[in-house]
C-alpha positions as CSV (number, residue, x, y, z in Angstrom):
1,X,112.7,108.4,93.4
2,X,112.3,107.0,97.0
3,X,111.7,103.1,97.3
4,X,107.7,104.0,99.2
5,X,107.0,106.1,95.6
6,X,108.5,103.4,93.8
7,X,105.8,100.9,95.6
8,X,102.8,103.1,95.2
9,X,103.2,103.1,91.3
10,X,103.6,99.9,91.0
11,X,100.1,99.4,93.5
12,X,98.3,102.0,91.2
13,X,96.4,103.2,93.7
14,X,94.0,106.1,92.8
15,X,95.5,109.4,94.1
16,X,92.9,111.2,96.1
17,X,92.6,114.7,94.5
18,X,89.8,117.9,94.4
19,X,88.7,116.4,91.0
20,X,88.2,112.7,91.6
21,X,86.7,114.0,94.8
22,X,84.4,115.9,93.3
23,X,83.7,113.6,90.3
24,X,82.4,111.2,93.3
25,X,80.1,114.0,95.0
26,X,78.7,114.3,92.0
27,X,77.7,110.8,91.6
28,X,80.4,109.6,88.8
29,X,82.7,106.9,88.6
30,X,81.7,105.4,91.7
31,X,82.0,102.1,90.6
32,X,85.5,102.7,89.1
33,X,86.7,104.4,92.3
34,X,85.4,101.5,94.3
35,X,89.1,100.7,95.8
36,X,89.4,104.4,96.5
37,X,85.8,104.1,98.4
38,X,87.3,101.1,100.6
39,X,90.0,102.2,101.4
40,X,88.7,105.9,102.5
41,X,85.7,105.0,104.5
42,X,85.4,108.8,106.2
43,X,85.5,110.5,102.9
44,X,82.2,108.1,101.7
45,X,80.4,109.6,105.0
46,X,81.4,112.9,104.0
47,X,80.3,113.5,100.7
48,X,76.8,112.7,102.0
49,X,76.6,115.4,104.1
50,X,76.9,118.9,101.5
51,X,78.6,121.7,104.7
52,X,81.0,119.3,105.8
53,X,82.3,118.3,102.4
54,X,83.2,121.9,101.0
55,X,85.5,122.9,103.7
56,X,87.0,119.9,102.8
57,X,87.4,120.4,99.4
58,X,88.8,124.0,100.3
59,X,91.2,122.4,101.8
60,X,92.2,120.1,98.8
61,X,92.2,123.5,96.9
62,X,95.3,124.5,98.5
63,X,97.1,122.0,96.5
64,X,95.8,121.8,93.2
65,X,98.8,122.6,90.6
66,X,97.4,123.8,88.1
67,X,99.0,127.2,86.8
68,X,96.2,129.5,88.1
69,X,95.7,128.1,91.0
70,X,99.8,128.0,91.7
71,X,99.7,132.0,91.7
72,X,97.2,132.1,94.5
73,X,98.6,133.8,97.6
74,X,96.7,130.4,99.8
75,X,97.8,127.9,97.7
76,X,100.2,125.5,99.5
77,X,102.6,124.8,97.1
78,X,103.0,128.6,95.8
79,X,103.9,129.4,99.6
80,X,107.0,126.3,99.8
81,X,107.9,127.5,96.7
82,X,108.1,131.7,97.3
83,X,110.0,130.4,100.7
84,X,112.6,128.2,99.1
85,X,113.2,130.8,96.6
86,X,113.6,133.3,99.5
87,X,115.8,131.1,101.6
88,X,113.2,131.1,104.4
89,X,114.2,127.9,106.6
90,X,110.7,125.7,106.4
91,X,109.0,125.5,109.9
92,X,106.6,123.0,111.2
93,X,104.3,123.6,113.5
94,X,104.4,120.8,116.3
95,X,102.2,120.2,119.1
96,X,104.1,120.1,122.7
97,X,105.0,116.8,123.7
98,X,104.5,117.5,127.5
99,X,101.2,119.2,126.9
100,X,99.4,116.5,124.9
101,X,100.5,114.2,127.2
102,X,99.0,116.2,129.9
103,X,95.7,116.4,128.2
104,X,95.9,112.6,127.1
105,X,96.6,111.3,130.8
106,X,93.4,114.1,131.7
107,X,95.6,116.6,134.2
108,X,93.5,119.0,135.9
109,X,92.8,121.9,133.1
110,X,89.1,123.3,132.2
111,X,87.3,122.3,129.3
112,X,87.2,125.7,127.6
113,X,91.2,125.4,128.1
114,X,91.2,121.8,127.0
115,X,89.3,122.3,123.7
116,X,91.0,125.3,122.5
117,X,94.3,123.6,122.6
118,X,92.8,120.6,120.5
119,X,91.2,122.6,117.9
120,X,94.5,124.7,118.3
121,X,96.5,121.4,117.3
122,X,93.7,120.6,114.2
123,X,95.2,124.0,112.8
124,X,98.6,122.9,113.5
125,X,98.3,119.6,112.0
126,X,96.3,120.5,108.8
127,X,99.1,123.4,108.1
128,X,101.8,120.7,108.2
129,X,100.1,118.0,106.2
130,X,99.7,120.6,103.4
131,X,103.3,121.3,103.6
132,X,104.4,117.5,104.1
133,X,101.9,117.3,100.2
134,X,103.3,120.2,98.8
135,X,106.8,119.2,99.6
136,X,105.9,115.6,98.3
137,X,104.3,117.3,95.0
138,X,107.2,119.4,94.6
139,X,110.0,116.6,94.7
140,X,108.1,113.7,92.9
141,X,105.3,115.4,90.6
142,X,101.3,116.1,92.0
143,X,100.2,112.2,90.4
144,X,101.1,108.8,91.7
145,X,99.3,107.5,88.7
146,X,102.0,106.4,86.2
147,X,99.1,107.1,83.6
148,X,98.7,111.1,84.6
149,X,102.6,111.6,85.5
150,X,102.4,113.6,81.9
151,X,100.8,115.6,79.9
152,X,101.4,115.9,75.7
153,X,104.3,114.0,76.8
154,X,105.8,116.7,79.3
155,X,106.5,115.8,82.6
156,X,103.9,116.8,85.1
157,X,106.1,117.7,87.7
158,X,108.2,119.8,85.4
159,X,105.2,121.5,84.4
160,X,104.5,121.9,88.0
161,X,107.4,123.9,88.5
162,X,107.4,125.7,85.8
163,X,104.6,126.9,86.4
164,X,105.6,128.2,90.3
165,X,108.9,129.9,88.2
166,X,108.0,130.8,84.9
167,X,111.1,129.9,84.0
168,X,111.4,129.1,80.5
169,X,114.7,126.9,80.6
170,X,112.5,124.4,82.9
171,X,111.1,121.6,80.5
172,X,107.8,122.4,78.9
173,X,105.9,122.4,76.3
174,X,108.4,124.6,74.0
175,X,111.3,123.1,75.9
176,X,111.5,119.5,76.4
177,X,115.3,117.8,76.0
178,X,117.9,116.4,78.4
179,X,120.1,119.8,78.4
180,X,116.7,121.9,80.3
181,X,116.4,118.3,82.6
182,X,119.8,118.9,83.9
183,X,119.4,122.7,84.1
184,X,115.9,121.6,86.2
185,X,117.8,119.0,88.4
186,X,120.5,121.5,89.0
187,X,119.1,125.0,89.3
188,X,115.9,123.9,90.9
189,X,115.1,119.8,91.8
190,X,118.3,119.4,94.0
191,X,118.5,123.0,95.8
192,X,114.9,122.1,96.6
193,X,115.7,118.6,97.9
194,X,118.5,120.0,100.2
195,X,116.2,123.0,101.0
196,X,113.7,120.2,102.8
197,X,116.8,118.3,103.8
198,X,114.7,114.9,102.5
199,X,117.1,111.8,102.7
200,X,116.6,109.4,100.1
201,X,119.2,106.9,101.1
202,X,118.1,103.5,102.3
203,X,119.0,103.9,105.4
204,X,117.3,107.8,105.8
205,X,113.9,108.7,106.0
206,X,112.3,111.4,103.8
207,X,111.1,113.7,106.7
208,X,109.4,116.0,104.4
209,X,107.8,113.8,101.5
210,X,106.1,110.6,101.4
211,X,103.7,108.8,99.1
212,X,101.1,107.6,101.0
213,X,98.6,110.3,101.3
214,X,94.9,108.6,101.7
215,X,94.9,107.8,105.1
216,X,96.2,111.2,106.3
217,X,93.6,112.9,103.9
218,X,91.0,110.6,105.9
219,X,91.6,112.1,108.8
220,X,91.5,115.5,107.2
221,X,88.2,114.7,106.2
222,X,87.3,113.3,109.5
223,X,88.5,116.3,111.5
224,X,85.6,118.2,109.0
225,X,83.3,115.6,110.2
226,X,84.3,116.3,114.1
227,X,85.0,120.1,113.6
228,X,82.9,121.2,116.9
229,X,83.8,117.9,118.8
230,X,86.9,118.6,120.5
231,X,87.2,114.9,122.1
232,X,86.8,113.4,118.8
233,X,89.4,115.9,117.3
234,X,92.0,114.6,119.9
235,X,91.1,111.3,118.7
236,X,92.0,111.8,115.4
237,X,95.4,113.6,116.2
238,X,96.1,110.5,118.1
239,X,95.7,108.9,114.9
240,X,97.6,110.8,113.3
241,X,100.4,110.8,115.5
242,X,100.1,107.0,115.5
243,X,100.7,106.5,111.8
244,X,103.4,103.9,110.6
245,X,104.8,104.5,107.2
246,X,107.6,102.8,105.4
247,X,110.3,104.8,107.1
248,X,108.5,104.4,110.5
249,X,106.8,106.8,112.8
250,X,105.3,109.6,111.3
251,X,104.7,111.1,114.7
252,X,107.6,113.7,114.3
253,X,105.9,115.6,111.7
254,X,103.2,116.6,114.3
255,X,104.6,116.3,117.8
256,X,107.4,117.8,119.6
257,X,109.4,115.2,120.9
């Protein structure tokens, strides 16, 4: 497990997920999720306003692991998973460097022009935050709560893959010992690791996984908030592209440098 996982267990920071979101719509547990609530300011606005908040939660659909959900053609982590099985090399969709500079500095271009390429980058940049979760889900289980990384004492991200394989040697419920761990770690954990080509060394950064999810998911929420704004939009991206993780920069997953 990667030192920034390591640090967010240990913080036991509420992981932001379709159910806790909607358990808050709903009017429950706010007081118990107030940390959550401070720490995601854009996701309080949202939920008061009912249209923006379900194409938000659509979007949290996409990577909900549970085992009908994971044979569902749009969910995120059923597409990761169908590609590494078929060897297809992962893409990322990244902006142009030179061309959101352009826009940024304000270089002659009309506004119909301008705001297609922003809400053209939105697309971009939601795709490969579901891809940057789903990869994260896939190599270090769909909770950050130590208290939810099981269930009837099965790991939760052995059950997660189990249920993308249906593979019956994977641990689960039927099958839970150290001889179907190391056929998991062998057959299907460390192919997938060297699939995303994720370093977990001290001095490497995990390009494809990381732990702290909340702010990015802010901005998800605020680009739902913004959807017909296309100047607010760029700001947003900006944030995104400004973000400073454990490892650094996490502009490379969205720009093209």
């Amino acid at each position: 497990m990667s030192n920034n996982l390591r640090e967010a267990l240990e913080l036991n920071i509420p992981r932001l997920n379709y159910e806790l979101l909607q358990e808050i719509h709903d009017g429950k547990n706010i007081s118990e999720n107030k940390i959550l609530m401070d720490s995601l300011p854009n996701v309080k606005h949202i939920l008061q306003i009912e249209e923006k908040y379900m194409p938000y939660s659509q979007f949290m659909e996409t990577l909900d692991w549970r085992r009908n959900s994971l044979q569902m053609p749009s969910n995120a982590m059923r597409n990761v998973f169908n590609e590494f099985k078929s060897g297809t090399p992962q893409k990322w969709k990244l902006i142009n460097a030179k061309e959101y500079s352009d826009v940024i500095a304000g270089k002659t271009i009309s506004d119909d022009e301008r705001a297609k390429k922003i809400f053209l980058w939105v697309d971009m940049a939601k795709f490969n935050i579901q891809q940057l979760v789903a990869n994260s889900y896939m190599v270090s289980g769909p909770y950050i709560d130590a208290g939810k990384s099981k269930i009837d004492n099965v790991s939760t991200l052995h059950l997660l893959w189990y249920y993308l394989s249906g593979d019956e040697k994977i641990p689960n419920h039927r099958h839970n010992n150290s001889v179907n761990e190391k056929y998991f770690n062998d057959n299907y954990w460390n192919p997938f690791v060297k699939y995303i080509k994720t370093d977990f060394s001290s001095k490497g950064r995990a390009y494809e996984t990381d732990a702290s999810f909340n702010l990015i998911f802010d901005f998800v929420a605020e680009f739902e908030l913004y959807k017909t704004d296309a100047d607010k939009n760029l700001v947003t991206i900006n944030k995104l592209i400004d973000i400073v993780h454990g490892r650094g920069s996490f502009s490379y997953i969205f720009l093209d440098s």
